[in-house]
C-alpha positions as CSV (number, residue, x, y, z in Angstrom):
1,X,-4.6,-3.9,11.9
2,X,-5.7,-4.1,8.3
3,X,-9.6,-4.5,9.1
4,X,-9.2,-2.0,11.8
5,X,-7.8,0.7,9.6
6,X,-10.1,-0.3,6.6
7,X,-13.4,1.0,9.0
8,X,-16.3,1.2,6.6
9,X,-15.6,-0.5,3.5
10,X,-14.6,-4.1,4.9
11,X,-11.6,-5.4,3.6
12,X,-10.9,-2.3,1.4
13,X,-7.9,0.6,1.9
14,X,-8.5,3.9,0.3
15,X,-5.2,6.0,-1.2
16,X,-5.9,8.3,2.8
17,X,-6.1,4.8,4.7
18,X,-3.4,3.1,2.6
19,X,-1.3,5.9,4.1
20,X,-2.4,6.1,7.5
21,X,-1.6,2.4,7.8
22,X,1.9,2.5,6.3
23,X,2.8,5.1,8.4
24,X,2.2,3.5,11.5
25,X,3.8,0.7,10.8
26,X,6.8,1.9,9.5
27,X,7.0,5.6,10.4
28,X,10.6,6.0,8.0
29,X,8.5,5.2,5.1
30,X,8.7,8.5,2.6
31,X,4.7,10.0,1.8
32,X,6.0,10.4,-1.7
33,X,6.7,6.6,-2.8
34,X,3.9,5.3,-0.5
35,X,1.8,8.0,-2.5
36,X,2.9,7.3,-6.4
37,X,3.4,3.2,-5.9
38,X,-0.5,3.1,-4.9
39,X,-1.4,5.1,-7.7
40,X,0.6,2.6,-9.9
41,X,-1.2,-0.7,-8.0
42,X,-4.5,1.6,-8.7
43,X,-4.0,2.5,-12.2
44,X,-5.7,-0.4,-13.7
45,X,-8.9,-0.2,-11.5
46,X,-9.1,3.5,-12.5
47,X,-9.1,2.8,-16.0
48,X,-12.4,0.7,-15.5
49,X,-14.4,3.4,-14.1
50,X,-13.8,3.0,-10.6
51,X,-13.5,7.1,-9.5
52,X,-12.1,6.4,-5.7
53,X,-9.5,2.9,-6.3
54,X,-8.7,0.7,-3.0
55,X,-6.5,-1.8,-2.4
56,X,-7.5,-5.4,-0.9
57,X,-5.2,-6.6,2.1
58,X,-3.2,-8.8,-0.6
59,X,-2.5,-6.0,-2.7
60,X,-1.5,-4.0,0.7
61,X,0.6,-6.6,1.8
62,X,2.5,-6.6,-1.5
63,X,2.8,-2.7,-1.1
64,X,3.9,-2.5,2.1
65,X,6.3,-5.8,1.7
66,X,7.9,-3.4,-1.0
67,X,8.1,-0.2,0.7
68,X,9.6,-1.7,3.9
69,X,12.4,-3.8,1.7
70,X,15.4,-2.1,1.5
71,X,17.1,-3.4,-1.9
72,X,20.7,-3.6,-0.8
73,X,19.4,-6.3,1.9
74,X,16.9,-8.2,-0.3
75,X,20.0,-8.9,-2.7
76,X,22.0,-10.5,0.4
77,X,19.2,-12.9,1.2
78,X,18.0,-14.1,-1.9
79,X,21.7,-14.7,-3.0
C-alpha cells in the first residue's frame, strides 16, 4: 500500500499522500491530528532546508501505529 500510494517519489509520502493513506486505512482517523503530528515528525527536516518534507515508510508506520492506538487500550496491554 505504502509504495503504491507514494507514486513518484519511491518510498517517500508527502503531508497530501500521508493523508490520503491514513484515511483509507483507518477512515475514523481525525484530518486535524493526522495533519499537526506530521508536521511535528516533519519539523526537523524543514529546518534543514527541505521546502516540501516526506515521511519514509518507517516514519509512516510510527505515525500511523500512533494515530490508530487508542490510549485507554495501549495501557491494558502493556500492563
Amino acid at each position: 500500500m505504502f509504495e503504491k500510494a507514494a507514486g513518484t517519489s519511491i518510498g517517500q509520502l508527502d503531508e497530501f499522500e500521508v493523508m490520503q493513506l491514513v484515511k483509507k486505512l483507518n477512515n475514523g482517523v481525525a484530518s486535524t491530528r493526522v495533519r499537526q503530528r506530521f508536521k511535528e515528525m516533519t519539523l526537523a527536516k524543514k529546518n534543514t532546508g527541505d521546502p516540501h518534507p516526506t515521511l519514509s515508510s518507517i516514519e509512516f508506520l510510527d505515525l500511523f501505529k500512533e494515530m490508530s492506538t487508542r490510549p485507554e487500550i495501549y495501557f491494558l496491554l502493556v500492563r
